[in-house]
N, C-alpha and C positions, 0 to 999 in steps of 0.2 A: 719560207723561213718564218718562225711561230715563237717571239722571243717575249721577255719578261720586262722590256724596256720601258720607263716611265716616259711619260710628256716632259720633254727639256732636257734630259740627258742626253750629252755629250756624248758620251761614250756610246752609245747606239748609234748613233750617225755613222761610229767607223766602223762599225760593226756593217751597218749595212751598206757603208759605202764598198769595201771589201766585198760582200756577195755581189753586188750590181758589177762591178768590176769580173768578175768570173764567171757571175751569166753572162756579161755582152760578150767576152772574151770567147764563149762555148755554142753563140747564138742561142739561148735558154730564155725564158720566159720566167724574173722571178716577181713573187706575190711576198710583200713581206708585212708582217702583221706582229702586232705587240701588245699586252695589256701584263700590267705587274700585279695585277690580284688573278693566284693560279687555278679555280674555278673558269674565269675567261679566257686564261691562256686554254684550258682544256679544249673549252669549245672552237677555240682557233682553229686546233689543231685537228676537230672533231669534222669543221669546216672545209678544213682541206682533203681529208680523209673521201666526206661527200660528195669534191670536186674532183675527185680522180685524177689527182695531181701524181706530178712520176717520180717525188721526190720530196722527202722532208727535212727542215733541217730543225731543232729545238733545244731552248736550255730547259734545265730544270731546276732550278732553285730550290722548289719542294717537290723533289722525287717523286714521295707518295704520293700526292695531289695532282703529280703534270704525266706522272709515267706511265699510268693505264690509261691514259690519250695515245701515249708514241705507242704505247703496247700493239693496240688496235692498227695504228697504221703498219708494225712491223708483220703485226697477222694476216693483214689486208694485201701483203706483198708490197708497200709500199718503200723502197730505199729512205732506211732510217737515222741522221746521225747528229750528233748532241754537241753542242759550244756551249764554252764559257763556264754555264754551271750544270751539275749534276755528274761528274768524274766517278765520285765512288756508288756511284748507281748505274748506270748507263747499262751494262751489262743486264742486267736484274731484268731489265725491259727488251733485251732482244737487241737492242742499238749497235748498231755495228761500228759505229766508229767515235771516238771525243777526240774537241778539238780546245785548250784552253789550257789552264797552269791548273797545280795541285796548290789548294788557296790555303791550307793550317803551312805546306812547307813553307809560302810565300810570304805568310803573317811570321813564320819563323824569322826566316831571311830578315825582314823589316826590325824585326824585334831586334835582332843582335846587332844590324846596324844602326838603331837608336841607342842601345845601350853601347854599344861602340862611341858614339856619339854624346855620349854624356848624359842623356835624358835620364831624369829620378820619378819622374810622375807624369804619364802618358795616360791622355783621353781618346780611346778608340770609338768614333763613331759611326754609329751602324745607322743606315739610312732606309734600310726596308727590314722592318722586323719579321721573320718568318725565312729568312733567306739564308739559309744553311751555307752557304759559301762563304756573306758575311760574319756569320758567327766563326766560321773556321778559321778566318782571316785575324780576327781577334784573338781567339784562343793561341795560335800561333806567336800571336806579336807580343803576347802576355808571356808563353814559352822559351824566347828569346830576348826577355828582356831580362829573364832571371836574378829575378829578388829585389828588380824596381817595382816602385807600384806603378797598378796599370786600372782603370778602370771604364766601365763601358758608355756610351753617353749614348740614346736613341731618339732620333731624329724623323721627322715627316719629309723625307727626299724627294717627295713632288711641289713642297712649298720651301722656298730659297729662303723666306724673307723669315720663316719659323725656323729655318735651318741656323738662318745668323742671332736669331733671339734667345735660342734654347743653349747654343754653344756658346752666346755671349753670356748667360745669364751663369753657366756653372762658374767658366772663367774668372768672374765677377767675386762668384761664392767662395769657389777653392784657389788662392792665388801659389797656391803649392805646383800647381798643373803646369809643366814644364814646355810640352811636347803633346800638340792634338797631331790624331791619324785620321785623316781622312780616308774612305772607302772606295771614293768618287770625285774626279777634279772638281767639278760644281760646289761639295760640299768644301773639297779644301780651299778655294777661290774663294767662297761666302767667308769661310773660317778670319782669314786674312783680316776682313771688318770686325770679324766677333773679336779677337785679339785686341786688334789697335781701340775699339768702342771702349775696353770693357779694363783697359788696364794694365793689362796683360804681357809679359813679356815671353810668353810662350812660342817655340818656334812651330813650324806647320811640315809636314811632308803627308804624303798619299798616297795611294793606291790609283793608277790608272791615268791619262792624260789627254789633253785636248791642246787645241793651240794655243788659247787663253794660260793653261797651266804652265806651258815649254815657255810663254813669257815671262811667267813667276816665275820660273828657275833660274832663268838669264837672269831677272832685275833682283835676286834673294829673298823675295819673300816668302817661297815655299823652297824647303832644303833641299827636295829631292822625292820621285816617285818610282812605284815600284810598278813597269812596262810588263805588259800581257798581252800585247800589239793585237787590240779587238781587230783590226782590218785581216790581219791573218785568217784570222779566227774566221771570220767572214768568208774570207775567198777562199779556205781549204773548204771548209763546210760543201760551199756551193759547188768548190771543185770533185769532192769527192760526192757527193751525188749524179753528176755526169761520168766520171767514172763507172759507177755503178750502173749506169743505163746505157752505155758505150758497149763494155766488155765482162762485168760482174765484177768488176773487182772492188775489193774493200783496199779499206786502208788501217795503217794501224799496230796490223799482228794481233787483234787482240788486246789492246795496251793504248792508250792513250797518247795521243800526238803533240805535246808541249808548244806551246807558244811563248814560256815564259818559265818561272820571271825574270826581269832585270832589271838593275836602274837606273835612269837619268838623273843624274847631275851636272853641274855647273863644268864638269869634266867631259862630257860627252855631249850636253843638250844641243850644240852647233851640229851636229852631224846629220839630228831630225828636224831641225828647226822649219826647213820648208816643203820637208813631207807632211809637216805637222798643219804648216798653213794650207796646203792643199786637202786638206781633208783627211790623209792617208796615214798620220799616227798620233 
């Protein structure tokens, strides 16, 4: 598995806690490897390729930059299938299967429950520039907010301490800013300080979640996040490439395998609370 994962993200952890679960489950051998700049994710994948491995699994963030890596493996005979990101691509490259949400619906979704929610000035923060999933996820939540304002804030999502400085500093600037999006629990978690540091009475909700976050939700400091259950995403990946080397089969149809979205709130968060502290969402 060849993912686009930074150092310190949460949300990769359940990403690959999910594959390691479905290798041991399959007795499978897996190798999982991550770099968020997609020139190295390439070679990852170029890596594995060279190790005549029986099975690959990959995002793609930037299509064009990560898909003539899976290309080679799908030409190679290598069982090829795609999480998380790169949906309206996967095909294009041969990929036989995706496993993840469609992220403009899910910025949708978001949008119309903040603007259900009151919200008049929303900061969408994008944490890795060049991440076409993120950007989708914004366009979306600016499309569902319909005729609040919404604008976009961009952040260094390998450094937390620049993540709380930059988010506090607009906060500071615009005190119109009602409602920050986060992309990533870490950043909405960091946000929490940038708010309280800076002024601010804006509330916080997210994209994605960790255990730290399912905390937030219980005690109200983040409203509520939008679930894509990475461990899924993980274990069907890993699962459907033992399929694939079992019997040939895909998964799928053709059509992309949904993991999402949904939300946790303060109405449901009891139900994951200690799949969330075991690692598993």
């Amino acid at each position: 598995m060849v993912t686009h994962g930074a150092p310190g993200d949460t949300f990769w952890d359940l990403v690959r806690k999910g594959a390691e679960d479905a290798a041991k489950k399959n007795n499978m051998e897996l190798r999982y490897s991550s770099d968020p700049e997609a020139p190295n994710q390439s070679n990852l994948i170029q890596n594995a390729i060279d190790s005549k491995v029986d099975g690959i699994a990959v995002t793609m963030p930037n299509a064009e930059a990560i898909g003539p890596a899976a290309k080679k493996a799908v030409t190679a005979k290598i069982p090829t299938v795609a999480l998380n990101a790169g949906m309206d691509a996967y095909q294009k490259y041969g990929i036989s299967a995706f496993f993840g949400q469609e992220e403009k619906v899910a910025g949708t979704l978001a949008g119309k429950r903040l603007s259900h929610d009151g919200a008049q000035h929303a900061l969408c923060v994008i944490h890795e520039q060049g991440n076409s999933s993120q950007e989708a996820r914004c366009a979306g939540l600016k499309e569902g907010l319909a005729g609040a304002d919404m604008e976009v804030l961009y952040v260094n999502g390998k450094d937390m301490t620049s993540v709380q400085s930059t988010v506090q500093a607009k906060l500071a600037q615009d005190k119109s800013i009602d409602w920050v999006m986060g992309l990533v629990a870490p950043v909405a978690l960091t946000s929490v300080d940038a708010v309280k540091n800076s002024g601010s009475s804006a509330k916080i909700s997210t994209f994605d979640t960790n255990a730290q976050l399912v905390t937030a939700i219980k005690e109200g400091t983040v409203q509520w996040a939008v679930d894509q259950q990475p461990y899924l995403q993980g274990y069907m990946a890993i699962d459907a490439l033992w399929l694939a080397q079992r019997n040939g089969s895909t998964v799928g149809g053709n059509r992309p395998v949904y993991t999402g979205p949904s939300f946790v709130d303060a109405t449901n968060v009891d139900k994951i609370a200690d799949s969330a502290k075991a690692g598993l969402r």
